[in-house]
N, C-alpha and C positions, 0 to 999 in steps of 0.2 A: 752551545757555541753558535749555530747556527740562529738560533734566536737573538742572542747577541748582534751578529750579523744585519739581522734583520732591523734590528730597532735603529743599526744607524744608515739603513738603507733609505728608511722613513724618514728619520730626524733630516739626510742629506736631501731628498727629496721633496720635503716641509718647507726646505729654507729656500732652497731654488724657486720654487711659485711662491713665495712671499719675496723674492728681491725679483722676478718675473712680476708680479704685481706692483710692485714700488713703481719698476721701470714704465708698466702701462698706465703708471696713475700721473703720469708728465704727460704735458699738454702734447697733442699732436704737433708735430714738427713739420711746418709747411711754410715754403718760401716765400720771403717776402718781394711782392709785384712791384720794382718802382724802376723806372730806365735809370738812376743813378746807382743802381746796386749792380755789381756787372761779377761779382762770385759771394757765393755766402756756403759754408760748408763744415765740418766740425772737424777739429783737430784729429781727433779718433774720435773712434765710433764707441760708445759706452758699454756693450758686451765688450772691446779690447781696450778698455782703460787699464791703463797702470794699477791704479790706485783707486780705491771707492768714493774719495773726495779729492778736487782738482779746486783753486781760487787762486786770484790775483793774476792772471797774464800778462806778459807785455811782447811786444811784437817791437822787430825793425827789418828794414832791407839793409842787408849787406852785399854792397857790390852786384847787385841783382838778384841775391838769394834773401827770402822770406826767411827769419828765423824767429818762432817763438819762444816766450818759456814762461813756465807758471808754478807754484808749489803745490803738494800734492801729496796723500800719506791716508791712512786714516780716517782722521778727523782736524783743522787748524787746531794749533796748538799739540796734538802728538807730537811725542819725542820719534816717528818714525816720517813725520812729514819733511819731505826733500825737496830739491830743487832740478827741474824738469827741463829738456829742452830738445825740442823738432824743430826741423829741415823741411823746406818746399824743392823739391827737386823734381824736375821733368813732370811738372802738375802736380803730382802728390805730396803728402805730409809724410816724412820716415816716421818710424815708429820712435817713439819719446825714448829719450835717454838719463837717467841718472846723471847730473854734471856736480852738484854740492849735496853736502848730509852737514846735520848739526852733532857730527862724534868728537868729540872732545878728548876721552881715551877709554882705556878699555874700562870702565867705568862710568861713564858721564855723556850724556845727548841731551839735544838740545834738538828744537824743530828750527826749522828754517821759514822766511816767510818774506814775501813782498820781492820777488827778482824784476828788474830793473833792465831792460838793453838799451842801450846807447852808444853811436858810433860817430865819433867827434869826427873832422875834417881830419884828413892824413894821420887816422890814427885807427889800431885793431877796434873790435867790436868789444865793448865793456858790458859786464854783463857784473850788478851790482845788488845785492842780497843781503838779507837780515839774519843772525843765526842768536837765539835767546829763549828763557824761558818763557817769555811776555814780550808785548812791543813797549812795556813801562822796562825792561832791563834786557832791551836786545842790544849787540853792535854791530856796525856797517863792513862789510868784504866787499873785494870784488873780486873777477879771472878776465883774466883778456883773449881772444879767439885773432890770429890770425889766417883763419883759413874760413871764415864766414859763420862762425858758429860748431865748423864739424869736432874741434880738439879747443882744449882749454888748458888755460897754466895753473898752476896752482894757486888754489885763494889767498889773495894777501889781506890782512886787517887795515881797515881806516883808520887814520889818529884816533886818538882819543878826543871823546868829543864832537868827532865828525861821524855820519851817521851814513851820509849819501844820501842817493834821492830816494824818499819813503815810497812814495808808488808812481809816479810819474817822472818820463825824462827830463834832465836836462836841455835847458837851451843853449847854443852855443854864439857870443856874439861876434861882431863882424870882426874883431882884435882877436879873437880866438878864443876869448874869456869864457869860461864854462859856469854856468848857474844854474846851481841844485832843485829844487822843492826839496824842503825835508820840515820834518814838524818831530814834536816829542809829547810822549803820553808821560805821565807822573802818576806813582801808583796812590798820593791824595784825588787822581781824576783830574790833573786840571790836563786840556790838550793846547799848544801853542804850536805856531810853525814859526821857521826861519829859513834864510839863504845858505846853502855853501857854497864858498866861490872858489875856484880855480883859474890862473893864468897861465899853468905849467902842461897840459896835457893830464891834469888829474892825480899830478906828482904830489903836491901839496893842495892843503885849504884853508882856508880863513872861514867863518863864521858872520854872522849877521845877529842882530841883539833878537829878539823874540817880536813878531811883526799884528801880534795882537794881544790883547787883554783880557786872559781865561775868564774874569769872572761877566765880561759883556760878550764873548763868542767862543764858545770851544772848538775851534780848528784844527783839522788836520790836512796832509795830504793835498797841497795844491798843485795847481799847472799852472807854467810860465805861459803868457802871448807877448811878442814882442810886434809892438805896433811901426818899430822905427825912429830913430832920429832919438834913440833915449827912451820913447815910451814903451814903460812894460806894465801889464794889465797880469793881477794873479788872483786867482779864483780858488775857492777850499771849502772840502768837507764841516759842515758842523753839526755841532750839537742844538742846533737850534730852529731846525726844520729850513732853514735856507744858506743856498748858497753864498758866501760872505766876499769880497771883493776886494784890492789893497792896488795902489796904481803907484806909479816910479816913473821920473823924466831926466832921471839921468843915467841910466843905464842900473836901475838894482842896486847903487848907492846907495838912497834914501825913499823910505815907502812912506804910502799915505796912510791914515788909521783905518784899520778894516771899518766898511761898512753892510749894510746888507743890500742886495741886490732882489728884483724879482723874483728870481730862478728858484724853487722851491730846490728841498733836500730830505729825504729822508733818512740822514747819516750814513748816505754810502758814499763809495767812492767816487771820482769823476776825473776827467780825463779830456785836454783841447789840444788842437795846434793851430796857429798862423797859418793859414795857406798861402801859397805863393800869388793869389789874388788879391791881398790883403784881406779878406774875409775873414772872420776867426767861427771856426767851427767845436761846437761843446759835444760830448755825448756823456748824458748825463739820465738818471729817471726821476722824470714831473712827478714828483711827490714830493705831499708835506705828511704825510706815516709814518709810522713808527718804523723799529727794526721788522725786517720781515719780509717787508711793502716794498722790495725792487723790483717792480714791475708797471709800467713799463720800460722798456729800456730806448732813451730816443738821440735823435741829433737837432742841435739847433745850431741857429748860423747867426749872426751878428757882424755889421760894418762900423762899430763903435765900441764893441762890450757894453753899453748899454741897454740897447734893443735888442732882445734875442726872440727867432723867429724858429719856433718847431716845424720843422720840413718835412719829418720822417719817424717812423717809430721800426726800430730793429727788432723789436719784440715786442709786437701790440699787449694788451690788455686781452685776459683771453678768460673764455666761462668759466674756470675750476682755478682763479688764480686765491683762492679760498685755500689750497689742500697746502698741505704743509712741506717745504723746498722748492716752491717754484721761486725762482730768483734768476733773472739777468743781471748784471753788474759788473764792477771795477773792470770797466774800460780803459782797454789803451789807444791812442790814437796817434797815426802817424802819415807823413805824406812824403810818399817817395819822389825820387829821382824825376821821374817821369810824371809825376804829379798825381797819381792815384793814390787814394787816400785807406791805407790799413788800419781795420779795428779788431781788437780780437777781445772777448770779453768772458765772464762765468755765466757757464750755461748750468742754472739746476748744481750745482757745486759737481756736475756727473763729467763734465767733459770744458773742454775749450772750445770758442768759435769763433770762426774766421771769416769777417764781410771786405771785401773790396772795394769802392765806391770812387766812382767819377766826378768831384766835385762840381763841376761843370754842368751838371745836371741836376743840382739841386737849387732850388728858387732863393 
């Protein structure tokens, strides 16, 4: 018995210095110097993670409260990965809470994947998620939070057909109209995106026809910029090693044919907003790599969406970006009330992280 004992005193003690070893083989964690960065800090700390795999965040303020949320489980794709969400309260981040699961019934899960926050003008914080066994046969929910994030109502299903915004928010325009990003994978591989629109508070949607042509770009995953006066500028994921661009002058009625843009892509995610300087700021990673190669993770700024100027890297390039899980990615980007610019992004798949940034102090 006592040997018994013993073999799993080893085995438990085996496994600790090899995930003690994982955790020292991530690149030293050291702030980045720029006077435009004014917090940068992790959601939790990766000895108190939830979950051994964290991806996809999105950040918003509500009402002055910092809320983020990201999924988390496992590994993406388990049937035990959920949907995540902390609180910025008197400076600190509460400890994550469980707010969505993919249970189905006592029989049947499903993972959850890609949470969404967004909080329209005079309306609760919407917080918009995927529950599927793939992103080729997920469908779109959402919960709305009246009290800034801390309680949630029960998830309702999207029509059929409507999906929500795949990884980045909605814009809201000056009529109150709400416009999606949303894109769909087909399990033959083709990836396309489209619009949903709302004029109701997110009551109802209409659809948009498919805004590019799989077999010249496989797109996913865009972010609205709205320039004014009608023009909107939408930027997306592809399969093509660059980021692909689609432009609108009359408010998201009708788009141009996707083209390609400078901006390299290594098929990750990416993530912009409008600032209220008219500026349009991207955070995206300067790579044409393959899957793997998210790194580094940067911001660039643009007065046209044509010219884009890298300012800043949130996660330089660093000696051992060789070892296997180093990853910065699927940024969210948002710019509050008071004009500070929130990103939160995948750090290492180990945790979430949180940058603050003054736009104003970026060239």
């Amino acid at each position: 018995m006592k040997y018994g004992y013993l073999l799993i005193c080893i085995v438990f003690l085996s496994s600790c210095k090899e995930e003690k070893e994982k955790i020292s083989e991530l690149p030293e964690v050291l702030p980045i110097e720029h006077p435009a960065i004014l917090e940068q800090e992790f959601i939790y700390a990766i000895e108190d993670a939830p979950t051994p795999e964290a991806h996809a965040s999105t950040v918003e303020v509500s009402n002055g409260v910092a809320v983020a949320s990201w999924f988390g489980g496992t590994k993406e794709k388990n049937k035990d990965v959920v949907i995540w969400v902390s609180r910025k309260i008197d400076g600190k981040w509460s400890t994550p809470v469980e707010v969505a699961n993919g249970v189905q019934d006592a029989d049947t899960r499903y993972p959850c994947w890609n949470p969404v926050l967004f909080k329209p003008k005079n309306s609760p914080l919407y917080l918009f998620y995927k529950v599927g066994p793939s992103p080729q046969e997920w469908w779109g929910l959402y919960m709305t939070s009246d009290d800034d994030g801390k309680t949630w109502s029960k998830p309702q299903q999207l029509p059929d057909g409507i999906l929500g915004p795949i990884k980045n928010q909605p814009i809201q325009l000056a009529d109150g109209t709400l416009l999606s990003p949303s894109s769909e994978e087909t399990k033959s591989g083709e990836w396309t995106i489209h619009l949903e629109y709302s004029s109701d508070s997110a009551k109802t949607w209409t659809k948009s026809k498919k805004l590019n042509h799989p077999d010249e770009f496989g797109a996913i995953q865009p972010v609205l910029f709205n320039y004014g006066n009608g023009k909107l500028q939408m930027l997306s994921r592809t399969k093509n090693e660059v980021v692909a661009e689609n432009w609108s002058d009359d408010y998201g009625k009708t788009w141009s044919e996707m083209e390609a843009t400078d901006l390299p892509n290594p098929n990750s995610g990416i993530d912009g907003v409008t600032l209220k300087d008219g500026r349009q700021l991207l955070v995206y990673n300067p790579t044409k790599k393959n899957w793997g190669d998210r790194v580094p993770l940067s911001i660039a700024i643009s007065e046209d969406g044509k010219n884009w100027n890298r300012v800043l890297d949130l996660e330089p390039l660093r000696k051992n970006t060789d070892k296997e899980g180093e990853e910065y990615s699927y940024p969210t980007v948002i710019q509050a009330a008071d004009g500070k610019v929130h990103i939160v992004y995948t750090w290492n798949r180990k945790t979430v992280k949180y940058v603050v940034i003054d736009p104003e102090k970026l060239p």
